[in-house]
N, CA, C and O atoms as a GROMACS GRO file, in nm:
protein
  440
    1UNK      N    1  -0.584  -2.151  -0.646
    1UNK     CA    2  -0.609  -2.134  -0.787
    1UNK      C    3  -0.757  -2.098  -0.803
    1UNK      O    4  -0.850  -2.162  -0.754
    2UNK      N    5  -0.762  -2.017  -0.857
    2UNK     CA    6  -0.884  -1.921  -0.885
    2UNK      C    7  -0.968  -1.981  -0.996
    2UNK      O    8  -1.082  -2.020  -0.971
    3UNK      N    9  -0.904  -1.990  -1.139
    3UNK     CA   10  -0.962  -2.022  -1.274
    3UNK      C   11  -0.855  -2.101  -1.341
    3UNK      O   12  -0.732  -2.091  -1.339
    4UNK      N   13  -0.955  -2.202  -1.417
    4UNK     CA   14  -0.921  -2.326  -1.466
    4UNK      C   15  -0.936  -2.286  -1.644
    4UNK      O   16  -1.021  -2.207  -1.684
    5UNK      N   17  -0.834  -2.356  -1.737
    5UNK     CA   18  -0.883  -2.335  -1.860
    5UNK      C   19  -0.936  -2.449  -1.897
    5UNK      O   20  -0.921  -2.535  -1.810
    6UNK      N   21  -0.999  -2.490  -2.004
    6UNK     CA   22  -1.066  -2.628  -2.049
    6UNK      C   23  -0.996  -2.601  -2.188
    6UNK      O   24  -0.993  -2.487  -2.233
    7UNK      N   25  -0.958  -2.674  -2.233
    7UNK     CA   26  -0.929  -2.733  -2.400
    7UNK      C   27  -0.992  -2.798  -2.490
    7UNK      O   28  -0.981  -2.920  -2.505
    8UNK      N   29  -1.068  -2.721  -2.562
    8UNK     CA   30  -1.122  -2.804  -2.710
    8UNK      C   31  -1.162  -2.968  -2.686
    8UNK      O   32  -1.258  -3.026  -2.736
    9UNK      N   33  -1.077  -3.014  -2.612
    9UNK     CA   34  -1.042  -3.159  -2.649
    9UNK      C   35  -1.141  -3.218  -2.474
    9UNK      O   36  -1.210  -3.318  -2.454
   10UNK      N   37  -1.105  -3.110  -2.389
   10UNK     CA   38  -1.147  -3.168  -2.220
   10UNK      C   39  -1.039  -3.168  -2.165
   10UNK      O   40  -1.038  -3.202  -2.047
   11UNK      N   41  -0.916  -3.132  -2.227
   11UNK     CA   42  -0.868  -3.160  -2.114
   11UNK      C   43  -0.792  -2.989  -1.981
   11UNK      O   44  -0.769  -2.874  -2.019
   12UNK      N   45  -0.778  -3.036  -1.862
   12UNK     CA   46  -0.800  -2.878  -1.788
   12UNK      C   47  -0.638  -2.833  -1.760
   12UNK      O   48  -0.534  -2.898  -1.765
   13UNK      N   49  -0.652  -2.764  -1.744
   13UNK     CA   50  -0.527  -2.706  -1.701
   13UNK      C   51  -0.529  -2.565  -1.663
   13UNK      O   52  -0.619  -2.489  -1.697
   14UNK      N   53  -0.421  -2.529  -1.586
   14UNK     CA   54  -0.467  -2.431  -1.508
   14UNK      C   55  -0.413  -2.246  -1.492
   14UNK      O   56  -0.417  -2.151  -1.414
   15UNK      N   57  -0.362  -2.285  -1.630
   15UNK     CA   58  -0.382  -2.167  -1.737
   15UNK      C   59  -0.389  -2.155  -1.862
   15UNK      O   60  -0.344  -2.234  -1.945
   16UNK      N   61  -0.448  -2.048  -1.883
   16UNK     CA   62  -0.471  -2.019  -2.022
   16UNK      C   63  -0.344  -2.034  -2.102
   16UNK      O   64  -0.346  -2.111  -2.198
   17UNK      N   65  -0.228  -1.965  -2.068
   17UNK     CA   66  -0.101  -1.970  -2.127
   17UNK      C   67  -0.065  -2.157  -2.132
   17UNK      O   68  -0.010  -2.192  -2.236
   18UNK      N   69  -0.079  -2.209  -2.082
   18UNK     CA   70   0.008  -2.327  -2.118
   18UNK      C   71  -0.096  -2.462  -2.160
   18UNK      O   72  -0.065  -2.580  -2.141
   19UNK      N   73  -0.227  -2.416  -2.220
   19UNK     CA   74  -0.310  -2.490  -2.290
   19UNK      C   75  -0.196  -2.585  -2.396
   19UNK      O   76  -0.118  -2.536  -2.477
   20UNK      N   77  -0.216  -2.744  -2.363
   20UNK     CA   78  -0.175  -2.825  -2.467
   20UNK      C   79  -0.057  -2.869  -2.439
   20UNK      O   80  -0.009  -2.958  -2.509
   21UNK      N   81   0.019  -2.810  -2.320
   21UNK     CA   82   0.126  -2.858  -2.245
   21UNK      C   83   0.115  -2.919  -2.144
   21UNK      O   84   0.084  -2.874  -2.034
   22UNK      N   85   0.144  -3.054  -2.180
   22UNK     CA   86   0.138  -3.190  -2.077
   22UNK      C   87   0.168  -3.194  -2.002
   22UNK      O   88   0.109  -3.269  -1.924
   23UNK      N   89   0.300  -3.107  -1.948
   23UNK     CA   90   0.334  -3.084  -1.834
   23UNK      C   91   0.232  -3.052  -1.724
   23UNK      O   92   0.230  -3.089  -1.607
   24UNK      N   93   0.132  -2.960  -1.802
   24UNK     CA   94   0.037  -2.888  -1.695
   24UNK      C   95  -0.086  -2.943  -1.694
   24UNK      O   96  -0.166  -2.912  -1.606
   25UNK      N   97  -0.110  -3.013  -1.770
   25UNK     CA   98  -0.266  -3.109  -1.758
   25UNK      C   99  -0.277  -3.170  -1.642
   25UNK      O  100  -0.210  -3.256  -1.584
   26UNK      N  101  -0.429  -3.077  -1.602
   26UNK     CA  102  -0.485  -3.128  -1.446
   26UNK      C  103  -0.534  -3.209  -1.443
   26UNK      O  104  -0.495  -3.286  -1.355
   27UNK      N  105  -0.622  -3.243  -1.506
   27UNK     CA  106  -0.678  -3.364  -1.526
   27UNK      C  107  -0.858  -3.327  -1.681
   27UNK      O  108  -0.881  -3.233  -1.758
   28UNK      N  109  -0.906  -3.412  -1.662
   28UNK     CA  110  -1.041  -3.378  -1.817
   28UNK      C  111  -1.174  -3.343  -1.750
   28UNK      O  112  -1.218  -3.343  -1.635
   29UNK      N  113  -1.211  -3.318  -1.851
   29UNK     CA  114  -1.388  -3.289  -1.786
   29UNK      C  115  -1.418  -3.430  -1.739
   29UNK      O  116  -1.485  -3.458  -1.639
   30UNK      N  117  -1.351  -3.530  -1.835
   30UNK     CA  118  -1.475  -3.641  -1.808
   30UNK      C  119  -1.359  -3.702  -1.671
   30UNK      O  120  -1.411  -3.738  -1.565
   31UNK      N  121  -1.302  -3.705  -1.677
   31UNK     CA  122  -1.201  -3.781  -1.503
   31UNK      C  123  -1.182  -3.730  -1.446
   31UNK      O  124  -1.104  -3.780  -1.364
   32UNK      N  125  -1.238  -3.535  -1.408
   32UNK     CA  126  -1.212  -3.457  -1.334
   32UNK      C  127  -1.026  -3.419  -1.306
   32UNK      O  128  -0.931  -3.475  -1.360
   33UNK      N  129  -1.024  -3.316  -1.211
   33UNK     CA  130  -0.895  -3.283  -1.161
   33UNK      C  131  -0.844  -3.402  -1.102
   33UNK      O  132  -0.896  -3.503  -1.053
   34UNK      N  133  -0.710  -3.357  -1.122
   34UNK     CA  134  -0.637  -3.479  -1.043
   34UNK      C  135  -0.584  -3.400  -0.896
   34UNK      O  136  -0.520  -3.294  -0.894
   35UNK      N  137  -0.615  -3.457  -0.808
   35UNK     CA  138  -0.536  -3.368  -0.667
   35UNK      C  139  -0.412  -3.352  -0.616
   35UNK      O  140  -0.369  -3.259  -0.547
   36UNK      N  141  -0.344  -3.475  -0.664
   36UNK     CA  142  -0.221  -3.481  -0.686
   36UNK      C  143  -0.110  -3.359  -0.754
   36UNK      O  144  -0.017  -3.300  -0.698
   37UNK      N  145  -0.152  -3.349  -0.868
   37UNK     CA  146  -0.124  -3.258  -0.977
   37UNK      C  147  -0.157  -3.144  -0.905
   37UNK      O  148  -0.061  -3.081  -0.859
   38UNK      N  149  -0.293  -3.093  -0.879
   38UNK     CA  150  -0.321  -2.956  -0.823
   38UNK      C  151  -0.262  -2.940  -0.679
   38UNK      O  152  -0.258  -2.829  -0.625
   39UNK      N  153  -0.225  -3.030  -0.629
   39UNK     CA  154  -0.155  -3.002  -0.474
   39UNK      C  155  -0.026  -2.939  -0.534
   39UNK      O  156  -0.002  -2.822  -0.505
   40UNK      N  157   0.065  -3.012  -0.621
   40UNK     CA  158   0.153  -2.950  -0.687
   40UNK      C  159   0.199  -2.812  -0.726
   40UNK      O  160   0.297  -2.741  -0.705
   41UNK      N  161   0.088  -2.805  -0.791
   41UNK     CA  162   0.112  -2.677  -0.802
   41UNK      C  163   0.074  -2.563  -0.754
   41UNK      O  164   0.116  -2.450  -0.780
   42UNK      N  165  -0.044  -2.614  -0.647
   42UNK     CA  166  -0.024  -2.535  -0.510
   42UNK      C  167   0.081  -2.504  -0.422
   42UNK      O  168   0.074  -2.413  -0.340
   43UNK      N  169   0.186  -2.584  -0.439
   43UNK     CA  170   0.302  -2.626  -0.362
   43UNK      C  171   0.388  -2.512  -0.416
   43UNK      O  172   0.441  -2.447  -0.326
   44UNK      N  173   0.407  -2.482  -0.507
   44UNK     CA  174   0.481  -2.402  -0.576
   44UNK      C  175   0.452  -2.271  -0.585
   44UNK      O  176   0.541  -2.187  -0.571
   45UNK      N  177   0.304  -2.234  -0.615
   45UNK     CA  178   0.306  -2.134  -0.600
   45UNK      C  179   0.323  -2.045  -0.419
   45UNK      O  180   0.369  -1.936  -0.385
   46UNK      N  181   0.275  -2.134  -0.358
   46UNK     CA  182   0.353  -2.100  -0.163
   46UNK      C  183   0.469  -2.032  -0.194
   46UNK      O  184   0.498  -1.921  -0.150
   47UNK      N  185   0.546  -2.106  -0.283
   47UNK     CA  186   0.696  -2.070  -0.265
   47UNK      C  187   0.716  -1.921  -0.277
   47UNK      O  188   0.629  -1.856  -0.336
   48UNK      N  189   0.837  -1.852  -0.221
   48UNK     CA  190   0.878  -1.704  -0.258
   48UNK      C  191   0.996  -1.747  -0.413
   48UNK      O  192   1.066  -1.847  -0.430
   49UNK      N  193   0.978  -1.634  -0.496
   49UNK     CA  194   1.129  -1.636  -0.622
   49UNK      C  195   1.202  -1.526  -0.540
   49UNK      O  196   1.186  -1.411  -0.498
   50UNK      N  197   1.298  -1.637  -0.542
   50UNK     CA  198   1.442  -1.550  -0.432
   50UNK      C  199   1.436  -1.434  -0.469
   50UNK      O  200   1.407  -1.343  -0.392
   51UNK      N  201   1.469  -1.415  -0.627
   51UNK     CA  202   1.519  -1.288  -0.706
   51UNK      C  203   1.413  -1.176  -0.686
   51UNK      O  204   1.442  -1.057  -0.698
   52UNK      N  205   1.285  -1.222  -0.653
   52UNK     CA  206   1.212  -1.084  -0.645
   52UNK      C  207   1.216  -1.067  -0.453
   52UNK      O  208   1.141  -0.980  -0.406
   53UNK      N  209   1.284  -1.133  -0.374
   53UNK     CA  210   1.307  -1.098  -0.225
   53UNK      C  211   1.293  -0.938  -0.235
   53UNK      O  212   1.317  -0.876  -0.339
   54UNK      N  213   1.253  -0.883  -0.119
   54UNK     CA  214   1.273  -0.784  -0.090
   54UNK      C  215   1.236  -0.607  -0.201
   54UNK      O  216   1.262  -0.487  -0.188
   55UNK      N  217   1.180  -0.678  -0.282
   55UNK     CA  218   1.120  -0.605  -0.430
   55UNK      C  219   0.975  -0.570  -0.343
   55UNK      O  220   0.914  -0.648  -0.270
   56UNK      N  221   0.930  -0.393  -0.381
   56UNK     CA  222   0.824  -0.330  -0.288
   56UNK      C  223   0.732  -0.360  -0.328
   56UNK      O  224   0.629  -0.339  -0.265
   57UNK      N  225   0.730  -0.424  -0.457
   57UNK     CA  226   0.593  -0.430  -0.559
   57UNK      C  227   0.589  -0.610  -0.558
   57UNK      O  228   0.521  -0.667  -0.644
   58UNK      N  229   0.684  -0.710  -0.433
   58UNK     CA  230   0.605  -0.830  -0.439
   58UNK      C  231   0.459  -0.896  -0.440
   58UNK      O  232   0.410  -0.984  -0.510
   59UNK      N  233   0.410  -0.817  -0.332
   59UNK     CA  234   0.252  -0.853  -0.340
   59UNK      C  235   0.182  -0.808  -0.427
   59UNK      O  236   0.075  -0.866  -0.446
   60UNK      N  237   0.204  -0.727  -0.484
   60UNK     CA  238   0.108  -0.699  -0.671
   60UNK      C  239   0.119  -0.717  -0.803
   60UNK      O  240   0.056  -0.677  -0.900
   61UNK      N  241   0.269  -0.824  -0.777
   61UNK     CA  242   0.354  -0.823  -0.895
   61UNK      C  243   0.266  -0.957  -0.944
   61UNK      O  244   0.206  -1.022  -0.858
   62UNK      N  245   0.260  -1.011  -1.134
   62UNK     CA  246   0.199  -1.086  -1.150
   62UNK      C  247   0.303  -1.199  -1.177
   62UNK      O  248   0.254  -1.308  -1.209
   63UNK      N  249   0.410  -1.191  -1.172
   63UNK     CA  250   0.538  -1.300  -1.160
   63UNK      C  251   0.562  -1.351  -1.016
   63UNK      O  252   0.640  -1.446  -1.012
   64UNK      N  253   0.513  -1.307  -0.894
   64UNK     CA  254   0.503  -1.372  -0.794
   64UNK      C  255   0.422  -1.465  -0.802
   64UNK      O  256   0.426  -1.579  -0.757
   65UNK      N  257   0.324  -1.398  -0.880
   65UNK     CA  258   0.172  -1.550  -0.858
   65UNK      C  259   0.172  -1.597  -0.917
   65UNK      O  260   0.102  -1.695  -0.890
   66UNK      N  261   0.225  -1.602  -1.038
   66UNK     CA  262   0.150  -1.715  -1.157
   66UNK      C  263   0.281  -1.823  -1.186
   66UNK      O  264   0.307  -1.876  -1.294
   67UNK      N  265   0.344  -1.838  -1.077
   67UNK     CA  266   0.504  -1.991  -1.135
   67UNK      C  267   0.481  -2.059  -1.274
   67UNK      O  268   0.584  -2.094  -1.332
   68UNK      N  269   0.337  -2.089  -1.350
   68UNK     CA  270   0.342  -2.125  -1.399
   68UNK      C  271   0.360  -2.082  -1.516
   68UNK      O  272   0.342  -2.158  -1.612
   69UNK      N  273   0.399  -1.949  -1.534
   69UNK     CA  274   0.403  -1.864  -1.678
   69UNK      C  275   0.554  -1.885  -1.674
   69UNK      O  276   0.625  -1.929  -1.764
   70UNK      N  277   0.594  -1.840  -1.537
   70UNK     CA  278   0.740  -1.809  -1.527
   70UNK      C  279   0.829  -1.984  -1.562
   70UNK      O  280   0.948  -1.978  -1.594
   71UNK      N  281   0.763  -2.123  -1.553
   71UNK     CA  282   0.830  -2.221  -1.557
   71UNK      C  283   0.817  -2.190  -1.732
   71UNK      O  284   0.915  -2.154  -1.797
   72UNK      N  285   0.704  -2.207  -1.783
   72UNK     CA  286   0.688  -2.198  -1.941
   72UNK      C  287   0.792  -2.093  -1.976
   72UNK      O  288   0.876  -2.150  -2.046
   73UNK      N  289   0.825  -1.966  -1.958
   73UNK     CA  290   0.920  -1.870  -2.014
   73UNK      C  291   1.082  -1.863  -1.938
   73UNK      O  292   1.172  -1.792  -1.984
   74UNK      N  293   1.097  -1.940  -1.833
   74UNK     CA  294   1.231  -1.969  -1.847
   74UNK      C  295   1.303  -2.111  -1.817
   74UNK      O  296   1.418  -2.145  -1.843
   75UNK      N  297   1.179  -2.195  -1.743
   75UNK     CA  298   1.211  -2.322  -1.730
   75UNK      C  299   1.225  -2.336  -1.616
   75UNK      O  300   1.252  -2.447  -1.569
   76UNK      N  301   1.212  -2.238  -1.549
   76UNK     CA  302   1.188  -2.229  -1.369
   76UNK      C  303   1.104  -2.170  -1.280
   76UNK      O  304   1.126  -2.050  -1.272
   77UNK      N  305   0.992  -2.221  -1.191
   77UNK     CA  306   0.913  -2.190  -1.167
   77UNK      C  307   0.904  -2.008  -1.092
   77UNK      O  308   0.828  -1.912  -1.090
   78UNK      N  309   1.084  -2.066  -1.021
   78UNK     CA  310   1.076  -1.914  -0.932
   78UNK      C  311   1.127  -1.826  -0.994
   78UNK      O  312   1.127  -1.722  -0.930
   79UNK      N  313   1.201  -1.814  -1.154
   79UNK     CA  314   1.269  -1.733  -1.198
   79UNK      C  315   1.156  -1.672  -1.298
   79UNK      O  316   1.101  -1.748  -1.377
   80UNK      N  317   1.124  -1.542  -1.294
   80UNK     CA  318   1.068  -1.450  -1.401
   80UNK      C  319   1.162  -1.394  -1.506
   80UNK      O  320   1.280  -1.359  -1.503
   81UNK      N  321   1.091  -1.398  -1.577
   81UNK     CA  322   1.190  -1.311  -1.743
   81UNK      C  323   1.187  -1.136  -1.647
   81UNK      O  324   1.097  -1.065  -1.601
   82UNK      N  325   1.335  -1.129  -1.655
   82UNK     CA  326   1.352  -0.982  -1.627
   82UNK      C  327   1.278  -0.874  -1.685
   82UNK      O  328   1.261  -0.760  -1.641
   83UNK      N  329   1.229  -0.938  -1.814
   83UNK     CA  330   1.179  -0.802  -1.884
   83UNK      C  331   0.986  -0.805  -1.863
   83UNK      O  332   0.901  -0.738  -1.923
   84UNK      N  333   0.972  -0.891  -1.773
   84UNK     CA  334   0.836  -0.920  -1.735
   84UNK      C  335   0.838  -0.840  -1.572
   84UNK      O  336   0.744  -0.781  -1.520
   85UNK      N  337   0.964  -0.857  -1.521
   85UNK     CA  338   0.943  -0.785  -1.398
   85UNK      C  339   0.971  -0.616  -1.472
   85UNK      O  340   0.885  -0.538  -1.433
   86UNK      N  341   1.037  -0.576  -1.534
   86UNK     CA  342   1.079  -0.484  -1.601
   86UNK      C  343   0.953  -0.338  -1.610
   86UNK      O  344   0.950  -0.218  -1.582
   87UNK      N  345   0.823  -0.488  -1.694
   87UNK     CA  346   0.728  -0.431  -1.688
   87UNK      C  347   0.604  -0.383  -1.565
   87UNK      O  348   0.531  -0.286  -1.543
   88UNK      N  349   0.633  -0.514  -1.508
   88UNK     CA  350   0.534  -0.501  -1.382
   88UNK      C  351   0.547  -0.388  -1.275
   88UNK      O  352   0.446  -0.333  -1.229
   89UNK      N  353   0.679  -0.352  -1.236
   89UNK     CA  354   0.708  -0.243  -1.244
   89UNK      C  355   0.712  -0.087  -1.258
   89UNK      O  356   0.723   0.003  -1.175
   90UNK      N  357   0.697  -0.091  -1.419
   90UNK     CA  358   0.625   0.042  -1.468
   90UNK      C  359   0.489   0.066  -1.454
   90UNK      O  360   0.437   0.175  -1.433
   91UNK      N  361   0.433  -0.045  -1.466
   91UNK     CA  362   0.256  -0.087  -1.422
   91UNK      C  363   0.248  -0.052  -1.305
   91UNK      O  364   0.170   0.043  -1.298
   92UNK      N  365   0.301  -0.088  -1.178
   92UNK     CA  366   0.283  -0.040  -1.070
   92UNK      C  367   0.279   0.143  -1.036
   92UNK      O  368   0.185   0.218  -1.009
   93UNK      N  369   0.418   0.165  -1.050
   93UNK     CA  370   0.472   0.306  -1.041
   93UNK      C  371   0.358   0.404  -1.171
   93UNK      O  372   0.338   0.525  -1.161
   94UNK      N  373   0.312   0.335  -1.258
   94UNK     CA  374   0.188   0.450  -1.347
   94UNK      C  375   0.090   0.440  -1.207
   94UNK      O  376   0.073   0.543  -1.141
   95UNK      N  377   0.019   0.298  -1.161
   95UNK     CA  378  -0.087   0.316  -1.114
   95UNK      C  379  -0.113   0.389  -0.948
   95UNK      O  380  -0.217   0.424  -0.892
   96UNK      N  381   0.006   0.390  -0.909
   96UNK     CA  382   0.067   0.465  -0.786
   96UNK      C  383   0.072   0.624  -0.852
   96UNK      O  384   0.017   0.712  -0.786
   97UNK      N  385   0.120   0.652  -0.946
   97UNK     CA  386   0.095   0.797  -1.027
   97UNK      C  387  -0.060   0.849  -0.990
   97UNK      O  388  -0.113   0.932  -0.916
   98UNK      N  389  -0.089   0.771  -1.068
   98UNK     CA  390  -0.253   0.783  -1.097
   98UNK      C  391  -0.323   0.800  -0.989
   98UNK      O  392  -0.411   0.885  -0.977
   99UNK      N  393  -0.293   0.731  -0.917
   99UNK     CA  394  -0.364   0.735  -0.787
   99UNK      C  395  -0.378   0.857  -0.683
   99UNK      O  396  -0.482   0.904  -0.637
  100UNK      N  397  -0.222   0.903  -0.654
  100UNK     CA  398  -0.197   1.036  -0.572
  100UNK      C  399  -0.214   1.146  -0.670
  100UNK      O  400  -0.229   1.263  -0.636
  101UNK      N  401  -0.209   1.089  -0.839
  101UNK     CA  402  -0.310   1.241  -0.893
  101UNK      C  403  -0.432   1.261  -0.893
  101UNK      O  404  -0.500   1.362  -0.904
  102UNK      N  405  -0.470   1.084  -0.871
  102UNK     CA  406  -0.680   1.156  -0.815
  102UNK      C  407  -0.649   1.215  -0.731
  102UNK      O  408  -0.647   1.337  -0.745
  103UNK      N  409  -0.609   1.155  -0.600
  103UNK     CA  410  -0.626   1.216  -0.456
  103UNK      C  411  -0.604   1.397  -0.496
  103UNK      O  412  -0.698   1.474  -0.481
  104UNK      N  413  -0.472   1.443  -0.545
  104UNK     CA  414  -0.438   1.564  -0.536
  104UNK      C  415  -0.562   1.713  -0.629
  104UNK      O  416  -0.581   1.834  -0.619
  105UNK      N  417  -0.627   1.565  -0.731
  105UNK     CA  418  -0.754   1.692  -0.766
  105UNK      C  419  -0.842   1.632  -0.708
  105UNK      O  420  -0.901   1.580  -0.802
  106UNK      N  421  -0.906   1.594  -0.594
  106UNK     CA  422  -0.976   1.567  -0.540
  106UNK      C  423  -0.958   1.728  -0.448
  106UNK      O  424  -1.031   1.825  -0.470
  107UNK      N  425  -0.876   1.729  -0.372
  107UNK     CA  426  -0.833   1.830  -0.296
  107UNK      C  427  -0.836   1.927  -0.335
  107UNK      O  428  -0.833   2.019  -0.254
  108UNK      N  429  -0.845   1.956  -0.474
  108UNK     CA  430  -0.803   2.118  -0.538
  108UNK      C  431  -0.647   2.143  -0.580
  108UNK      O  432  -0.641   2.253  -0.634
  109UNK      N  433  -0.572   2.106  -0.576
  109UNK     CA  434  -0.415   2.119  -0.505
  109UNK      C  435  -0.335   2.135  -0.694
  109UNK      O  436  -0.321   2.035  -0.765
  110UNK      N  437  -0.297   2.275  -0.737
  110UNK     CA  438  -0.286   2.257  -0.833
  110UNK      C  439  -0.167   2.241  -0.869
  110UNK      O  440  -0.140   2.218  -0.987
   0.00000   0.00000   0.00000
């Protein structure tokens, strides 16, 4: 885990999306993280989501990494909202576009 959010109040958690959900409170400014809690959800994010097995865009997809958006939007850490992979997806395949059309005017190649 990269970045931590803080809440108004102190207390941390370890995204922005699920500020104020108890579930995810790491621990406060003033009692620090709890390690327990953050081993946790270290634990989880290790895991593979079956459903994206074998999907070309696993390692750049942002529903592989973040379990914790995907538990908040369907109630399961490894399951993503289809229409989130849907998107990630099109995000990929534009920026794969984009890319072999620098390369191709780089070259001249009309």
């Amino acid at each position: 885990m990269n970045i931590v959010s803080i809440y108004a109040n102190g207390d941390i958690y370890p995204c922005l999306l699920v500020t104020q959900n108890g579930e995810f409170k790491i621990g406060t400014v003033l009692e620090g993280i709890d390690p327990n809690k953050l081993e946790k959800i270290m634990r989880v994010n290790e895991q593979i989501n079956p459903c994206c097995e074998g999907c070309s865009y696993y390692s750049y997809c942002k529903n592989t990494r973040c379990k914790i958006i995907n538990k908040q939007e369907t109630g399961d850490y490894l399951s993503p909202l289809p229409t989130r992979c849907a998107v990630e997806n099109v995000i990929y395949r534009v920026m794969k576009y984009n890319a072999v059309l620098r390369e191709v005017q780089k070259i001249g190649i009309d």
